[in-house]
C-alpha positions as CSV (number, residue, x, y, z in Angstrom):
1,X,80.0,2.1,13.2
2,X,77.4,4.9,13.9
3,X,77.2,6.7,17.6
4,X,73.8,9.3,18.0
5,X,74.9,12.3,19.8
6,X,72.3,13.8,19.6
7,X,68.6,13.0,18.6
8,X,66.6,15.8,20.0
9,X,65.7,13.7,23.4
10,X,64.4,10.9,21.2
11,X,66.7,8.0,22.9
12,X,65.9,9.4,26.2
13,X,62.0,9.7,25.7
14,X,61.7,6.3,24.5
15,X,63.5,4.6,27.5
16,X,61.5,6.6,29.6
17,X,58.7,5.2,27.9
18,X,59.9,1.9,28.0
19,X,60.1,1.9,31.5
20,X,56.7,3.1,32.0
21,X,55.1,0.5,29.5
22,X,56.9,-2.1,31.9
23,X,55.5,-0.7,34.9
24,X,52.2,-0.6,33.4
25,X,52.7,-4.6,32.4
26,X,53.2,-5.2,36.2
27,X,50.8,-3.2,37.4
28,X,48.0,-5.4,34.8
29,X,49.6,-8.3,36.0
30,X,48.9,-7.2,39.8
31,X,45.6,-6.8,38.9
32,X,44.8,-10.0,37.8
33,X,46.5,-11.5,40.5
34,X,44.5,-9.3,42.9
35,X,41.3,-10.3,40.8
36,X,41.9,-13.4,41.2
37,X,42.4,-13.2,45.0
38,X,38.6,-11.7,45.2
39,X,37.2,-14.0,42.8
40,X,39.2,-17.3,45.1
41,X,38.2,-15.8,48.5
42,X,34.4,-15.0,47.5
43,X,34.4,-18.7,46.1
44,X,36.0,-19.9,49.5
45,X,34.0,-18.3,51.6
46,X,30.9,-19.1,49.6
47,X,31.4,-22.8,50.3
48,X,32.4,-22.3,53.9
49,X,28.8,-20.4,54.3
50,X,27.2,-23.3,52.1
51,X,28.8,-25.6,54.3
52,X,27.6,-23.9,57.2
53,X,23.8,-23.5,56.3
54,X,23.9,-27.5,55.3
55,X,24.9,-28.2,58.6
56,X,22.2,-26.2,60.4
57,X,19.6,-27.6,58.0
58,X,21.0,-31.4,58.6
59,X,20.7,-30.9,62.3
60,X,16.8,-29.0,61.7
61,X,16.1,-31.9,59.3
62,X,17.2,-34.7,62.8
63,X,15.2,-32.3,64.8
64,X,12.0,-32.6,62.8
65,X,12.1,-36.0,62.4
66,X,12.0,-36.8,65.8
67,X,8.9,-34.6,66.1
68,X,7.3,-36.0,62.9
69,X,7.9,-39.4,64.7
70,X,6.6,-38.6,68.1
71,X,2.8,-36.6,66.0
72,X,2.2,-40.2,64.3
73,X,2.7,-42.0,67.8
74,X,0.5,-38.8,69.0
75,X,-1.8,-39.3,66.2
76,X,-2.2,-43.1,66.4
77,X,-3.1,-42.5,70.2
78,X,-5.2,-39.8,69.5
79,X,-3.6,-37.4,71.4
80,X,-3.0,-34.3,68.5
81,X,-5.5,-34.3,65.9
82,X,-4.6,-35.0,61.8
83,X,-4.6,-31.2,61.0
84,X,-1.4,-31.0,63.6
85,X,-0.3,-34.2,62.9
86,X,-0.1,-32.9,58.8
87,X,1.5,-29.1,60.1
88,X,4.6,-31.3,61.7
89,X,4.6,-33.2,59.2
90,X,4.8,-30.7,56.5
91,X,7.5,-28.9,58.6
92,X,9.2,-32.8,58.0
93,X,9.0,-32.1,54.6
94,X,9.7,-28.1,54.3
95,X,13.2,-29.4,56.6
96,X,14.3,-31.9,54.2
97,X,13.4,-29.8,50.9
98,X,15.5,-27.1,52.7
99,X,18.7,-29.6,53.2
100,X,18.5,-31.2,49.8
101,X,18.1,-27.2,48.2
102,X,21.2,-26.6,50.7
103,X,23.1,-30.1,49.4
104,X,22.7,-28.2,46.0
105,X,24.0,-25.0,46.9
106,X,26.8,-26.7,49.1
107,X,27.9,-28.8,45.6
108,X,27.4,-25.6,43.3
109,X,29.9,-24.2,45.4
110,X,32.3,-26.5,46.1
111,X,32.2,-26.4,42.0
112,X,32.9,-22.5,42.1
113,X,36.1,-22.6,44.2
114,X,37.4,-25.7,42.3
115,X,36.8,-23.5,38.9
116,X,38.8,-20.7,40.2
117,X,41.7,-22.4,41.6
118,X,41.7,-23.8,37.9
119,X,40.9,-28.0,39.2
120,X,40.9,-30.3,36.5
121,X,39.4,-32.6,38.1
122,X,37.5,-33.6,41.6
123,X,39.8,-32.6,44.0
124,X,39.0,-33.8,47.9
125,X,39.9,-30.8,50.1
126,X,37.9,-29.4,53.0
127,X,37.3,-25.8,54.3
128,X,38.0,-24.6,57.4
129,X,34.8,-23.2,58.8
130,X,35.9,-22.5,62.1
131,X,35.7,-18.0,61.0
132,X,36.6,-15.3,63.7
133,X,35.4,-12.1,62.9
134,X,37.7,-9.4,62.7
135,X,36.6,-5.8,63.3
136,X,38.4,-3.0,61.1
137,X,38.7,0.0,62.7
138,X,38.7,2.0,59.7
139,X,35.9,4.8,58.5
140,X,34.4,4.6,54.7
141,X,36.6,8.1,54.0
142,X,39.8,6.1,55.2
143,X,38.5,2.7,52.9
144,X,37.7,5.4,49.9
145,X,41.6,6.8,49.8
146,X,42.8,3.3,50.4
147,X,41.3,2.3,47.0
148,X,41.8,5.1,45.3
149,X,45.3,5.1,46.1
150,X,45.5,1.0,45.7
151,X,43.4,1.0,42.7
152,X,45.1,-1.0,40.0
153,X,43.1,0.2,37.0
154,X,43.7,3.9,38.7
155,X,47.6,3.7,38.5
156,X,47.3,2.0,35.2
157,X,45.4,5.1,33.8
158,X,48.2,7.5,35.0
159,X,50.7,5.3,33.7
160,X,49.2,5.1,30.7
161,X,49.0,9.1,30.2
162,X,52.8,9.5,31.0
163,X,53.4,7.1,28.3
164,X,51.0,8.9,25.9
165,X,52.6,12.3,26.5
166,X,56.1,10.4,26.3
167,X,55.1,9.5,22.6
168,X,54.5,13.1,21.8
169,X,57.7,14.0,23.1
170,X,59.4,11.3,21.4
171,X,57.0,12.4,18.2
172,X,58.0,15.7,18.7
173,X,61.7,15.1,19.0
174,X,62.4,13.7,15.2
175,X,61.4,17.3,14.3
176,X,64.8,18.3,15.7
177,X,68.3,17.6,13.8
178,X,69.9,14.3,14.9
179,X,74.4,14.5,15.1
180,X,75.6,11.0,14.9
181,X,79.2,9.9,14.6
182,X,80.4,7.6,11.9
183,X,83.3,5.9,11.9
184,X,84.6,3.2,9.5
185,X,86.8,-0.3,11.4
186,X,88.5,-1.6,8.5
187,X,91.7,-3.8,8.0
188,X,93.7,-3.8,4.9
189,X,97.1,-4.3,3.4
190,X,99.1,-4.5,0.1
191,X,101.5,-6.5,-1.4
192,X,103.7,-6.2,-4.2
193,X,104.7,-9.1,-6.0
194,X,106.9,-9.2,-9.0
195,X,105.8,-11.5,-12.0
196,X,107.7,-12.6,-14.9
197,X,106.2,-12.9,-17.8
198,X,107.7,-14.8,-20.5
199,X,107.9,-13.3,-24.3
C-alpha cells in the first residue's frame, strides 16, 4: 500500500490539466456542432433561395409563352414583323434556358442539404420558403466582441496554453522530493505441531 504525500504539486497539476484537456474536448466538439449548424443552415437556405428563383422563372417562362404565342398569331396576320416576332421569341427561349439552368441549381441544392444532414438516400422533405426578415439591432463593434468572445477556436487556444503551462508545472514538479507512505496489509499465523518420528 503506497499513499503520496507529497509530490511537489505533481498530482495537483495534472488534474488541473485533466480538467482543462476535457474542457478543451468539449469545446472541439461545440465547434463541430456549431460548424455543422453553418454548413446545414447555408445548405437550407440555399435550396429555399433555389426554390424561390425556380418559381419566379416557372412563372416568367408561362408569361413568355403566352407572348411567344400571341407574336406567331401577330406574325401570321402580319401585324409585328419577323425581326419582333424572333426578339419574343428568343426571350421564349432565354426564359426556358433560365428555368431549366434554375431546375439545375434547385436539384444541386436540394443535393447539398441532403449531404449535410448526412441522407443516405433520396429523402422527400420540403422547405419552408415562406422567410420573414429579422432586423438585428446590433453594430459590427458589438458582432466583433460577440465572436471574439464566442469564438470556439479562440477559447480552444487559451485552453490550450493553460494546459501547456500546466505541463511545465507538472514537468517542473518531479524536480522536487516526493514523501509517500508505505504500508504493508499482511495476514499470517503459526502453528506448532508435534511429530513423532519413529526410530
Amino acid at each position: 500500500l503506497k499513499q503520496p504525500l507529497f509530490h511537489g504539486g505533481e498530482i495537483m497539476f495534472s488534474f488541473q490539466q485533466a480538467a482543462v484537456n476535457l474542457k478543451i474536448a468539449e469545446e472541439n466538439y461545440n465547434k463541430i456542432k456549431s460548424d455543422l449548424m453553418v454548413e446545414v443552415g447555408k445548405a437550407y437556405y440555399g435550396l429555399c433561395k433555389s426554390e424561390l428563383a425556380l418559381e419566379a422563372f416557372k412563372n416568367t417562362e408561362i408569361e413568355f409563352k403566352s407572348f411567344y404565342e400571341f407574336s406567331k398569331k401577330a406574325l401570321d396576320k402580319e401585324i409585328i414583323s419577323k425581326l419582333e416576332a424572333l426578339n419574343i421569341e428568343s426571350l421564349y427561349n432565354q426564359a426556358g434556358f433560365q428555368k431549366m439552368e434554375s431546375e439545375s441549381e434547385f436539384d444541386l441544392a436540394r443535393l447539398t442539404l441532403e449531404q449535410k444532414m448526412n441522407l443516405t438516400g433520396p429523402v422527400d422533405f420540403d422547405v419552408n420558403t415562406d422567410l420573414k426578415e429579422v432586423k438585428l439591432d446590433l453594430d459590427v463593434n458589438e458582432c466583433m466582441k460577440l465572436a471574439f468572445m464566442n469564438r470556439s477556436e479562440i477559447k480552444i487556444g487559451l485552453m490550450t496554453a493553460d494546459s501547456s503551462k500546466l505541463g511545465k508545472l507538472i514537468a517542473q514538479s518531479k524536480m522536487w522530493p516526493r514523501v509517500d507512505i508505505s504500508g504493508k496489509i499482511s495476514k499470517s499465523a503459526e502453528r506448532y505441531v508435534q511429530s513423532s518420528t519413529a526410530a
